[in-house]
N, C-alpha and C positions, 0 to 999 in steps of 0.2 A: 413732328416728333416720330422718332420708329418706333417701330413696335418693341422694341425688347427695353427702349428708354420707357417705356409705355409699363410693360411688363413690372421694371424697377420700380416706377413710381405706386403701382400698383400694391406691392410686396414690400413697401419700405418700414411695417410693421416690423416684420419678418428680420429683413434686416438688421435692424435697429434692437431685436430683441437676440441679434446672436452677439451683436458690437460687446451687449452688455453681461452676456452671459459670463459667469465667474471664472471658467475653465480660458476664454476667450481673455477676461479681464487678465487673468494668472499669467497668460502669456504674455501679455504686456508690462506685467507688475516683475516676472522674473520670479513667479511664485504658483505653482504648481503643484498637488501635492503627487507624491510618485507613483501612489495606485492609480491614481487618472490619468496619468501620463504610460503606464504599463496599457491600463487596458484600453485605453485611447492605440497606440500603436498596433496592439494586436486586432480588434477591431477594423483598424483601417488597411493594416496589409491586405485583408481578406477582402476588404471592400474596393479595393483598386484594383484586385486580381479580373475581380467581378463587370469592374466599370470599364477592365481593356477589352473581357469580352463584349458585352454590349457595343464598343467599337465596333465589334466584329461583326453584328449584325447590324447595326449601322452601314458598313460598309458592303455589304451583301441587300442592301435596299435602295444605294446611292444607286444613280441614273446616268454618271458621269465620269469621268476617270478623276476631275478635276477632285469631285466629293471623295472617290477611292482614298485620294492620294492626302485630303485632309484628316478624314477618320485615322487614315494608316500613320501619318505625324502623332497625331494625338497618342496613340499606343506605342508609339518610340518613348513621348514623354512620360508619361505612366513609368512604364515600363524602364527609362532608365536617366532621368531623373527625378522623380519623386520620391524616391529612396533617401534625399538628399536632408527633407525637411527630418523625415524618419530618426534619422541617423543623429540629428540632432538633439531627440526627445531622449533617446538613446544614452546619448551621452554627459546629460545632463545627470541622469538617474542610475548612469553606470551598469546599462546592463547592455549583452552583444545584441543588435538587431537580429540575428539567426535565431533568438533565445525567444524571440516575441511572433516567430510566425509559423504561420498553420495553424491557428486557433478556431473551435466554432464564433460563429458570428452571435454577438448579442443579440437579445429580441429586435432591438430598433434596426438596428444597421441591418439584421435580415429583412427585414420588414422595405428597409429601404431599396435594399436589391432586387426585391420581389415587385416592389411598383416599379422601378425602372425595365424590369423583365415585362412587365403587363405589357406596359407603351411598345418594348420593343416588338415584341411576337403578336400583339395584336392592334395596333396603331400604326398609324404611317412617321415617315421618317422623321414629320415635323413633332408629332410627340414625344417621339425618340431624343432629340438633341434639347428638345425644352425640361423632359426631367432629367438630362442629362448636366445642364449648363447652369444649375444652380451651386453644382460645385465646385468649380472652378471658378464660379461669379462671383460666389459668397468669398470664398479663401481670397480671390483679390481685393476684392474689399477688404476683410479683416484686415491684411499685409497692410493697407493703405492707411488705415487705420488707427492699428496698432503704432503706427511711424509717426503718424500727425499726433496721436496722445502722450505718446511717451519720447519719441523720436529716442531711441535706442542705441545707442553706441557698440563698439565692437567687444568691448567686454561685458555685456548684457548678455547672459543666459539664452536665449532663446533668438541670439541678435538673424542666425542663418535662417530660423524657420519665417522671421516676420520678412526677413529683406527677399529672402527666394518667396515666398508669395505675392510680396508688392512690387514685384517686375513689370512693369507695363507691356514687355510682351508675351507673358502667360498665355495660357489660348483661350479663354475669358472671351477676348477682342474679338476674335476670330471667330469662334463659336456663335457671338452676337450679330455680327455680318451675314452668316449660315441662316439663323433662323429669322433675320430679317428679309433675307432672299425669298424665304420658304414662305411667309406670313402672306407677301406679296403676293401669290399665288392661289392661297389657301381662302375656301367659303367660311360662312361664318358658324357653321359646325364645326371644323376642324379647328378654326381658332377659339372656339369655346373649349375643346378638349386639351387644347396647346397651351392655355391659360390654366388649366383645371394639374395639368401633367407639370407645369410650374410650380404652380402655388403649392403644391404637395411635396415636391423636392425639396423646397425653403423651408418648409414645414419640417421635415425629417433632418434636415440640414440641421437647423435649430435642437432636435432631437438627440443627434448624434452626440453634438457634448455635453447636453445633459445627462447620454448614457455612460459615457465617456467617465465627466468629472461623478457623478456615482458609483459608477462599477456595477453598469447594469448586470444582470445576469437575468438566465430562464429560472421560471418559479421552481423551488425545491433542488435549485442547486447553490453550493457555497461559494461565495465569492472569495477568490484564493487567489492571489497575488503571486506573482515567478517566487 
């Protein structure tokens, strides 16, 4: 077994409890309500800005041109297609994606930027892609998911956000071959930190559309809608 099928098996709580989450289920169901899907968008523009950088220092840590040249694909994808899933939530709810960005980050999704910032600045590169790979792992999942439960046709609401995540070749794949490379290498400290810098990702992952489908917000400000 590798390690990152390792890792899954480990975290299939996790999993299994975003499969179910409402926000998650709504995407499926074609049923969403429109405040969770506003500050769901705004929320994650910021948080993708956030996870191209992290590339960046990902790739300022790689050893290799080979790693250079993967961190740098990953930030073309960010970067320009994941606008795509966006743009969907968008137009479901009728409002311009330009309208939903530049927001501050809710608690959580700060929260989550801020552990992935830890691993990056002070952890090596294997903690780095381990709380990095839970989000692109978990979104493939859901995509897969979503398609086995409901199997979604093309006049389904949300049909572009479930089929562009359930792509078999997302970088998910690829990302799991990195840190199976990496584990190979790694004592059995660093692999407790690598396990520790995962499970916490899935965790916040989980988080995010709870904050999401609420409308989180910081204490003592008003939840306001575009």
């Amino acid at each position: 077994m590798t390690f990152t099928k390792q890792l899954r098996e480990e975290n299939n709580d996790v999993f299994e409890a975003i499969f179910k989450h409402p926000f998650v289920q709504g995407i499926g169901k074609g049923d969403v309500p429109k405040e969770a899907l506003i500050h769901y968008v705004k929320a994650d523009y910021e948080y993708l800005t956030a996870f191209m950088h992290l590339y960046g220092v990902a790739i300022s840590k790689a050893s290799s041109r080979e790693e250079i040249a993967f961190f740098n694909k990953q930030i073309d994808f960010v970067l320009n297609s994941e606008a795509h899933p966006h743009n969907n939530f968008c137009d479901v709810i009728g409002i311009g994606y330009d309208e939903l960005q530049r927001y501050p980050l809710p608690p959580t999704a700060d929260h989550y930027v801020k552990h992935m910032m830890y691993h990056a600045y002070n952890g090596s590169l294997g903690e780095l892609v381990a709380a990095l790979l839970p989000c692109p792992w978990t979104y493939f999942a859901i995509g897969k998911e979503l398609i086995r439960t409901y199997n979604p046709q093309e006049d389904h609401p949300f049909y572009e956000w479930i089929s562009f995540y359930a792509d078999p070749g997302i970088v998910e794949l690829e990302m799991r071959k990195q840190l199976d490379g990496i584990a190979e290498k790694a004592n059995t400290d660093e692999i407790a930190r690598i396990k520790d810098a995962f499970r916490k990702s899935c965790l916040l992952e989980l988080s995010f559309w709870e904050m999401a489908y609420t409308c989180e917000v910081w204490p003592l400000e008003n939840k306001v809608g575009v």
